[in-house]
Structures are given as C-alpha cells and as structure tokens.
C-alpha positions in Angstrom: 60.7 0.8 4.4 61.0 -2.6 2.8 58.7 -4.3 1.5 57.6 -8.0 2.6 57.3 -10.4 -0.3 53.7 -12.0 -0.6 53.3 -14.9 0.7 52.2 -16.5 -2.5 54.9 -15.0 -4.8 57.8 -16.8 -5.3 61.7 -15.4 -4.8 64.8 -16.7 -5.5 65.5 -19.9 -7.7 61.9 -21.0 -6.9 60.9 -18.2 -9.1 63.5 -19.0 -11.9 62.3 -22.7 -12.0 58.9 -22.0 -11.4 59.0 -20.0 -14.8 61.3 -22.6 -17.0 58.9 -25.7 -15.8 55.4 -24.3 -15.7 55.8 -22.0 -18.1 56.7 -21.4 -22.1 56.8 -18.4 -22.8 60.8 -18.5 -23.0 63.7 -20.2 -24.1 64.3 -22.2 -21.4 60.5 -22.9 -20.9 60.3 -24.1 -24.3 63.6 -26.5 -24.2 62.2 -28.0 -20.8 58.4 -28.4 -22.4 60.4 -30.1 -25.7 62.5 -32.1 -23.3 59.4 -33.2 -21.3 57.9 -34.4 -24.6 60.6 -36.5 -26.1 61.1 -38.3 -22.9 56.9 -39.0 -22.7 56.8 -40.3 -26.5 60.2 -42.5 -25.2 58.5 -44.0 -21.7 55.5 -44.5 -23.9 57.2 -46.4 -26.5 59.1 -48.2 -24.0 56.1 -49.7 -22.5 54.8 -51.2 -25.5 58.3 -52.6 -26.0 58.0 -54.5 -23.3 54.8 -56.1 -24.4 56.5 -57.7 -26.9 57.7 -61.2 -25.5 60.8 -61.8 -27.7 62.2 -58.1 -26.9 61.4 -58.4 -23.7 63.2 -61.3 -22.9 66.5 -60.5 -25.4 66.4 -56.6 -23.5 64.8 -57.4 -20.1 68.1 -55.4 -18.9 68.0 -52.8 -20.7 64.6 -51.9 -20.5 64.9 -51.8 -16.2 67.7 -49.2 -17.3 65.6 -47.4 -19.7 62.7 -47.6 -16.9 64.7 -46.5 -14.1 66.7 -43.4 -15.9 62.9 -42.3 -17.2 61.3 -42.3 -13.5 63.6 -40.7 -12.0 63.5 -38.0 -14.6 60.1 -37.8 -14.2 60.3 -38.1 -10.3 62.4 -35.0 -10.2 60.1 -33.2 -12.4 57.1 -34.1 -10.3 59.2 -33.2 -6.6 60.1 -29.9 -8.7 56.3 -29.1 -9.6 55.5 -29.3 -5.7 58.6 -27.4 -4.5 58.0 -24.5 -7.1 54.7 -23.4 -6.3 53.2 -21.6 -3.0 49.7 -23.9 -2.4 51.7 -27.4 -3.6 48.2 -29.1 -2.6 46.3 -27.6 -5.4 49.1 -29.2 -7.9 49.0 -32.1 -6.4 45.0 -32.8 -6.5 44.3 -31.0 -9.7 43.8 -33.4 -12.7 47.4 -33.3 -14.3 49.0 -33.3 -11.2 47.3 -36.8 -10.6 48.7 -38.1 -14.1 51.8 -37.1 -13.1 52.0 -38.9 -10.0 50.6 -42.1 -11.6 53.2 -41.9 -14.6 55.5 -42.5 -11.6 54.1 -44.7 -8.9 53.9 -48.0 -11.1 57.8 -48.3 -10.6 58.2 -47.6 -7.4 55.2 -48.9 -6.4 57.0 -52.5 -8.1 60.1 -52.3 -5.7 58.3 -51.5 -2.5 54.8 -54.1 -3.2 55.1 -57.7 -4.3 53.1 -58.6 -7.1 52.7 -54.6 -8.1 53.9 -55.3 -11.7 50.3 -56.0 -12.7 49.9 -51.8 -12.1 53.1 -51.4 -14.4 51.0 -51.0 -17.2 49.4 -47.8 -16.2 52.8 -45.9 -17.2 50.9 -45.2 -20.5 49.3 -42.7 -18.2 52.2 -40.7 -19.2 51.1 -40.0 -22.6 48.4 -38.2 -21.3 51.3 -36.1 -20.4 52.0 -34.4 -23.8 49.0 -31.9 -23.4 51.6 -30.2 -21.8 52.8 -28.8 -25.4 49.4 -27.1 -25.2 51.2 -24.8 -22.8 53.5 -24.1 -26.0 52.9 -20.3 -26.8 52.2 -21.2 -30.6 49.7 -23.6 -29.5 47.9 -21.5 -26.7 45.3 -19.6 -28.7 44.7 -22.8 -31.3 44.1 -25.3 -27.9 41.6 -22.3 -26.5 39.7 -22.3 -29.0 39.2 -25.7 -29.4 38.6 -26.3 -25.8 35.7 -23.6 -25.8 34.3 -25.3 -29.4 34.0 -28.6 -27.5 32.5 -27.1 -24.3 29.7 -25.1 -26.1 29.2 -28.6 -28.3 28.4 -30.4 -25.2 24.8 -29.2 -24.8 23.7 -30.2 -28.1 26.2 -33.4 -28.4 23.6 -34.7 -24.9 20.2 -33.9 -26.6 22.0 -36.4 -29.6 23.2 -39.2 -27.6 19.8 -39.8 -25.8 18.0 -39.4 -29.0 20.3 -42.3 -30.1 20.1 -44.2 -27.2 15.9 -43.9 -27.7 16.5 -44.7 -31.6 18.9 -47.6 -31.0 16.5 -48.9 -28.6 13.7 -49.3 -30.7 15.6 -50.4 -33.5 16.5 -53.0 -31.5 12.9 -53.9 -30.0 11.5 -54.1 -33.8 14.6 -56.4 -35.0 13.2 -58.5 -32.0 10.2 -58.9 -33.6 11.1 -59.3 -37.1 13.9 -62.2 -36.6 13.0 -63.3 -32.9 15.6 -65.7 -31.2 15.0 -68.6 -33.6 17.7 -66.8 -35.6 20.1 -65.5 -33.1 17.8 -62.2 -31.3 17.6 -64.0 -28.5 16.3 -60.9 -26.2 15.8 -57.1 -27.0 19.3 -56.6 -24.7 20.8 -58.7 -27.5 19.1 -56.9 -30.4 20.1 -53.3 -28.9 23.9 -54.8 -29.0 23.3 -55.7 -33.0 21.2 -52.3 -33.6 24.2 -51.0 -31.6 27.1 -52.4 -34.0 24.9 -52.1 -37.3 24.0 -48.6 -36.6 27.5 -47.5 -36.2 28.2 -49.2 -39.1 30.9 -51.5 -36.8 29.2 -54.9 -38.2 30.8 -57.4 -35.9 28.8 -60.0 -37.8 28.3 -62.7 -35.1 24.6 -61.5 -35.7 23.1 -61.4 -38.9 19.4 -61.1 -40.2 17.9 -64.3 -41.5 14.6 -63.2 -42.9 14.1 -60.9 -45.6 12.2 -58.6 -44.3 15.3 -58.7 -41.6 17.9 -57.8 -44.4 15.8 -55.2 -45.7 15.2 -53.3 -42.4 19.0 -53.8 -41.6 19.8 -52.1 -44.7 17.4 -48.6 -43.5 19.4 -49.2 -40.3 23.2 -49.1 -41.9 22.3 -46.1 -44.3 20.6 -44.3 -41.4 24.4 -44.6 -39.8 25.9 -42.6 -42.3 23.8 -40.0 -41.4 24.1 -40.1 -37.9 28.1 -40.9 -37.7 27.9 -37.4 -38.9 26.0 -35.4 -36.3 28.2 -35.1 -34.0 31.4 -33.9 -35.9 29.4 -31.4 -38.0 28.3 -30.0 -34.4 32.0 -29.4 -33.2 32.9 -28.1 -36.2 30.0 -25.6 -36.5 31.2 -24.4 -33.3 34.7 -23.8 -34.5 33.6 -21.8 -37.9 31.6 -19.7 -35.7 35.0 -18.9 -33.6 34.9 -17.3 -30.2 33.7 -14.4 -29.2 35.2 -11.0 -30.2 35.2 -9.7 -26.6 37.1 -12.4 -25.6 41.1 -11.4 -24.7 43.8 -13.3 -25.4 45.4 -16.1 -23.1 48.7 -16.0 -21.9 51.4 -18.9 -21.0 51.7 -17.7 -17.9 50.8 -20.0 -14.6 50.0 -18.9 -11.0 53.1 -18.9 -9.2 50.3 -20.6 -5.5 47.9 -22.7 -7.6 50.0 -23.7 -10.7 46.6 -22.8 -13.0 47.1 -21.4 -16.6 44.9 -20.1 -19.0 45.0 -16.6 -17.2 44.6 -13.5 -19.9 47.7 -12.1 -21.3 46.6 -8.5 -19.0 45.7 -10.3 -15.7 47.5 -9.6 -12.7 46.1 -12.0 -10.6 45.4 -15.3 -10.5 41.5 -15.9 -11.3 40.9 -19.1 -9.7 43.4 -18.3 -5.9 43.4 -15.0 -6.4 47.4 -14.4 -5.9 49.6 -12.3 -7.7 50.8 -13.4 -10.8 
C-alpha cells in the first residue's frame, strides 16, 4: 500500500529549498544565510548612501541599479519563503515575515504610487533582517540563552521603570519648587523633562539650576544616575550568570516545514506551535 504524503510535509524541490532557505544546519543553508547577510549589510549601506546629497546626485544611476538588483533579490527570497512552506499565511503574518515584506514594498511601492519615495526610507527595515544569522547553528544555543535571560529580566526590569518614573517625578516636582519658572522651570512637565535628562546623566543643558540650593540638589540627582544607569544591566546579566535551566534540551536549526517556526528541540518530531511533522 502506498503511503499518502501529509499534507503539511513538503516533497520534491519544495523540500530541498525549504531546507537551504529556512534552515542552517547545512552547507547550502549556511551559504544562503551568509549570502542573505552580505546583501542586507549592502541594501543597508546603500540607503545611507543615498542620504548623502553629493553622492546622490554624482551616482543617482547607479544607486537605482544597485536598488533594483537588491529588491529583486530580496523579492525572490520573499516569493520563495511563501512557496516553500505548507500554511504560507502564518509566514506571511508572523513578525519577520512582515520585515521582510516591508524591506521590499518601498521600491515597488515608488514605481506603482506617486509621491511614494517619502516611504523609501523604511528599506533600513532590512537590517532588522540579519537576526536571521541567529538561525546560524553556532549561534543557536548563544541567541537562546539570551532570549530566555531577557524574558525572565522583564518582570523585575517593570517594577524598575515605574519606580523611576515615580522618582523622576518627584524629582521633578521638588526642582519646581526650589528654582520655580523665574529661572527656566516653568511647570512640573518641564522640570520632569530636566529631572529626566539630568538623571540619565544626558545633560542637554538648555536647563540649568540658578540657585544654589538648585546646583546642590542637581548634583544628588546626577550621582543618583550612576547608580541607577546600572540597575538595569546588572539585572540582565544576573540572569545570564545564573544560565538556563538544566532540564532544558537543546534547540535545533530546524523550521516547521507548515508554519516556518524555529526554535523546536533538537529531539522534536513535531512542530510545537502547528503541530505538523517536522
């Protein structure tokens, strides 16, 4: 009796591509992520290029080349994407497969709209592109593990932003009432703004305490930054000294053949987010 292929695994060259563009865990997976990458960095550094007036007026032609060869690329990278997987719609709503899709609509958006050049400059959307090396199997178990050092962060890094927004609030109120808008502290909006700057030890310095009792209590406030500037970073990396959790397996490179989704354990079978086979 033979056996019907499931209806969410690829055959044939959809199979073969599927593995060399979604996945890294080979050769040709690796040349195509590499490949990806160079030609991201080159769109990237092509758009700041252009920003540049004299350039873009002595290689205005060459840049349209440049643009054009690089979206078209990319174009056939994105139809690829779609054609290579079983549930296309998933790829194409899920968060990369957004940025992949605005790395490319800017141009052709330009050709088919009047007046769409002002969207041109969202084609540095592309450099959001090079998490993609993440995919890279040296990188898999280093991005992991900084992904889950940053989520377990999150809970504390909340409780320290409100306590900052409350501090940086009343820093501002009593700066208020020391200086008052006879020297520039015109409302407690403003004086939040200048707690703000000076707490974050920014100092803009289009406001600046008059009074010396002003000066002196800017001076707690600056010193208090160093401390605080602090908090947050020796939270993260608290997290990443304490490392993940033994009973955790390892991840794989390999994506769902329906949904596109990585991130799957190097012993799963299925998919853990559509269920298909992987």
């Amino acid at each position: 009796m033979v056996e019907t292929p499931d209806k969410d695994t690829l055959t044939g060259w959809r199979r073969t591509w599927h593995e060399i563009i979604y996945e890294a865990d080979t050769p040709a997976g690796k040349a195509f992520d590499l490949v990806l990458i160079v030609a991201i960095i080159l769109a990237v550094v092509l758009v700041m290029l252009e920003s540049v007036a004299p350039l873009e007026t002595a290689y205005r032609p060459w840049f349209n080349v440049a643009e054009w060869v690089l979206t078209l690329l990319f174009t056939a990278e994105y139809v690829m994407r779609i054609v290579c997987v079983t549930r296309p719609w998933r790829y194409i709503l899920s968060g990369m497969g957004l940025i992949d899709l605005l790395a490319i609509l800017p141009t052709w958006l330009e050709t088919i709209v009047p007046g769409a050049s002002v969207f041109l400059s969202l084609r540095t959307l592309r450099l959001l592109r090079i998490f993609r090396i993440l995919k890279l199997s040296t990188y898999v178990k280093e991005a992991a593990e900084l992904q889950r050092a940053l989520l377990a962060s999150v809970p504390r890094i909340t409780v320290f932003v409100l306590g900052v927004t409350a501090l940086v609030i009343i820093i501002g109120s009593i700066m208020y009432v020391i200086e008052g808008p006879e020297n520039g502290y015109t409302s407690i909006p403003i004086s939040i703004y200048w707690a703000i700057v000076t707490l974050t030890t920014v100092g803009f310095g289009d406001i600046t305490p008059k009074t010396p009792l002003g000066r002196f209590f800017a001076s707690v406030v600056m010193l208090l930054g160093w401390g605080i500037l602090a908090v947050p970073t020796g939270i993260v990396t608290a997290e990443i000294v304490r490392g993940p959790d033994t009973s955790e397996k390892p991840v794989s490179t390999q994506a769902c053949m329906s949904c596109s989704a990585d991130g799957h354990d190097a012993d799963a079978r299925y998919c853990k987010y559509c269920g298909a086979a992987l």
